[in-house]
C-alpha positions in Angstrom: -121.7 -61.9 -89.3 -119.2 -60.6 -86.9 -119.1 -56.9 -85.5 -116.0 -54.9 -87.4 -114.3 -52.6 -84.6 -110.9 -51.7 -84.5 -108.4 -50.0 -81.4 -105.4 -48.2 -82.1 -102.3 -48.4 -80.7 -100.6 -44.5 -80.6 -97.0 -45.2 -80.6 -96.2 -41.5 -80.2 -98.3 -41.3 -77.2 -97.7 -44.5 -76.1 -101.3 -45.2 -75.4 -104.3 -47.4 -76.6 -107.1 -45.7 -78.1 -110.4 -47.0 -78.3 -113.9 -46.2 -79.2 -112.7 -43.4 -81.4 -113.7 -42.6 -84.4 -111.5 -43.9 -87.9 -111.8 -41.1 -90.3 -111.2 -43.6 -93.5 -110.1 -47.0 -94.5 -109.4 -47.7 -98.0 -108.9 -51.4 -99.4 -107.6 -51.3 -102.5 -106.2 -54.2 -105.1 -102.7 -55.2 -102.6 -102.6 -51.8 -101.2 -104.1 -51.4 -97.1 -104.1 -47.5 -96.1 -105.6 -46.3 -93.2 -106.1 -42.6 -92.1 -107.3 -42.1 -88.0 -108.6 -39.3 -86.5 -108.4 -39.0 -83.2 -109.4 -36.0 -81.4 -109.8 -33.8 -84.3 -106.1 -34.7 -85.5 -105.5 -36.9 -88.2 -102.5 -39.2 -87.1 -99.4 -39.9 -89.3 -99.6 -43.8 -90.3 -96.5 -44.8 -88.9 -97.5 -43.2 -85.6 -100.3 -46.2 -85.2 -101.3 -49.7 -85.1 -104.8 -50.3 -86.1 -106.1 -53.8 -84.3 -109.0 -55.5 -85.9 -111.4 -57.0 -83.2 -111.7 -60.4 -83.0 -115.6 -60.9 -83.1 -114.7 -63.3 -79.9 -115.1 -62.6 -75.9 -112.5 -64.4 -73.3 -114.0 -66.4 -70.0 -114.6 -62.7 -68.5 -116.5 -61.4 -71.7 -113.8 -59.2 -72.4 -113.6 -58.4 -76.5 -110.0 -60.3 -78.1 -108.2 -58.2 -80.6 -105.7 -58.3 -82.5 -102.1 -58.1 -80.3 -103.8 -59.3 -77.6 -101.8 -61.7 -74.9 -104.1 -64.7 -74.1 -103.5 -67.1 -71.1 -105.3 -70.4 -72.1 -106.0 -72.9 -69.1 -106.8 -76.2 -70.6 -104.9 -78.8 -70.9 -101.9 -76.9 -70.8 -101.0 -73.4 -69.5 -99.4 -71.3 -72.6 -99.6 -67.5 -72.9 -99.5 -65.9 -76.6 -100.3 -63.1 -79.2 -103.4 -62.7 -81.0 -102.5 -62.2 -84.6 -104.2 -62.2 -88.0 -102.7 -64.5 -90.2 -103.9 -66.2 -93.9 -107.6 -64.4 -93.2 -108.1 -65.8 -89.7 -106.7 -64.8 -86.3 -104.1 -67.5 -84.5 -102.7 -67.1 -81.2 -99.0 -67.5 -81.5 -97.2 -69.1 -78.4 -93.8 -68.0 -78.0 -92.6 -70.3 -81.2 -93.9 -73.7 -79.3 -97.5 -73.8 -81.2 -99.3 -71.5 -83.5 -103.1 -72.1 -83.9 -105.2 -70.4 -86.2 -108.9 -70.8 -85.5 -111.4 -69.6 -87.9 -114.4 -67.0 -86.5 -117.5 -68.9 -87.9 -116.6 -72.6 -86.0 -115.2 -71.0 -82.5 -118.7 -68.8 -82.5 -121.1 -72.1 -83.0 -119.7 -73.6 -80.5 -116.6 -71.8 -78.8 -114.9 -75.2 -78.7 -111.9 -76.1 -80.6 -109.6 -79.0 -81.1 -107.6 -80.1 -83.8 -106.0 -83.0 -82.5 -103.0 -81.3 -81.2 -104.7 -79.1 -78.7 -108.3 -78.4 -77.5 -110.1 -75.6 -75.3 -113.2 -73.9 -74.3 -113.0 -70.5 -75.0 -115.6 -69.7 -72.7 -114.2 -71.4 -69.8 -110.3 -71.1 -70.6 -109.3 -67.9 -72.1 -108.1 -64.9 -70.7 -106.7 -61.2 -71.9 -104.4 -60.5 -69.8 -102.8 -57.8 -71.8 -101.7 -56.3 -75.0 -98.1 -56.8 -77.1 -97.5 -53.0 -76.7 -98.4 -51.9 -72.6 -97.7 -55.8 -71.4 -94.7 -57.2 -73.8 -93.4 -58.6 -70.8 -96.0 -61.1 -70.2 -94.8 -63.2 -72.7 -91.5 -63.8 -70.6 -93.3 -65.1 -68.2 
């Protein structure tokens, strides 16, 4: 089983929080709400972006959450978004590809290939940033 974390992303503040506490997440039948308390305040729910943590590392052990920007080295060079998509995460690359990789086969082996495309995660991903300090990275 993975570890659950989350960061937030503060848009008021402009500014990513993390290791804070979450005061309460409540899943309910189609409904997600979210309350974070940061600093003693609780923050207004449009004023943040709760990111779910991966449960994966890049090549320098660095944790991959949600929003994200990923360089992978393999076979070819692409730079993308970490997203959470049908129950997995997926890197999207600027509308070219868009693979979803599911948790439980990446950690057996940190391999993956579907025909299309192949890598080591281990040896050929990198954070290199987030959608919300580093948006330009994917101009690049």
């Amino acid at each position: 089983m993975r570890e659950i974390k989350f960061r937030i992303w503060n848009n008021e503040e402009k500014e990513m929080i993390e290791n804070k506490d979450i005061y309460n997440i409540d899943f309910r039948k189609d409904i997600f709400f979210s309350s974070v308390m940061v600093d003693g305040f609780i923050l207004n729910e449009s004023n943040y972006r709760l990111m779910q943590y991966t449960g994966l590392k890049d090549k320098n052990g660095k944790k991959i959450y949600e929003g994200d920007i990923v360089k992978c080295t393999g076979m070819i060079e692409l730079t993308g978004v970490v997203k959470f998509k049908d129950c997995e995460f997926c890197i999207k690359y600027k509308g070219k590809y868009d693979r979803q990789f599911n948790y439980k086969s990446l950690k057996e082996n940190e391999k993956y290939n579907d025909g299309k495309c192949s890598f080591d995660l281990k040896n050929e991903f990198e954070v290199i940033g987030n959608l919300y300090d580093n948006k330009e990275l994917l101009n690049e």
